[in-house]
N, C-alpha and C positions, 0 to 999 in steps of 0.2 A: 854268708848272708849279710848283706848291707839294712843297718836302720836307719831312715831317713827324718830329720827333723825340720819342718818351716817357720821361721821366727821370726817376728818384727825387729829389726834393725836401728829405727826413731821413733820409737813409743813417745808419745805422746805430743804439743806443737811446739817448735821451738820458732823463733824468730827471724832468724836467716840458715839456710841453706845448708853452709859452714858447720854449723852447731849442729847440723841433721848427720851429717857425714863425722864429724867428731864423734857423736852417739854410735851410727853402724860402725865405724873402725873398733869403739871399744868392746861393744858389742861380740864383734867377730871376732875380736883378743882372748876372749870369754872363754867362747865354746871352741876353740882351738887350744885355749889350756886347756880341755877337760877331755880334749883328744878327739874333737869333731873337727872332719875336714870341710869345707869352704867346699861348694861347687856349682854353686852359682849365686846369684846376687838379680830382683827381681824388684823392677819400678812398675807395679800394677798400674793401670791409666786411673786412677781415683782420682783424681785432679787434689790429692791433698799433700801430694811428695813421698808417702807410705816408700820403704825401702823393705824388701823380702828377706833371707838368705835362706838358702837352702843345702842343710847343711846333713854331712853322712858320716859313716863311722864303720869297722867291720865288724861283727860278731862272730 
């Protein structure tokens, strides 16, 4: 049985782009140490840059 988790990736605003994606890589460094796999990555249309990941694990 898989658990699935959805988690913001750049909480909160940062100023350029760069810095957003800096935040999801370390973010996704995170929950991969703690032995959650990556299996997709999600830019909702919110017009605010919001990054998703949607993240699994086995049970």
């Amino acid at each position: 049985m898989k658990e699935y988790k959805l988690v913001y990736l750049n909480k909160g605003l940062k100023i350029s782009r760069e810095k957003d994606l800096e935040q999801a890589q370390e973010m996704i460094n995170e929950y991969v140490a703690e032995g959650w796999e990556l299996q997709q990555i999600v830019s909702p249309s919110d017009m605010i840059g919001a990054l998703l990941g949607l993240f699994y694990k086995e049970k």
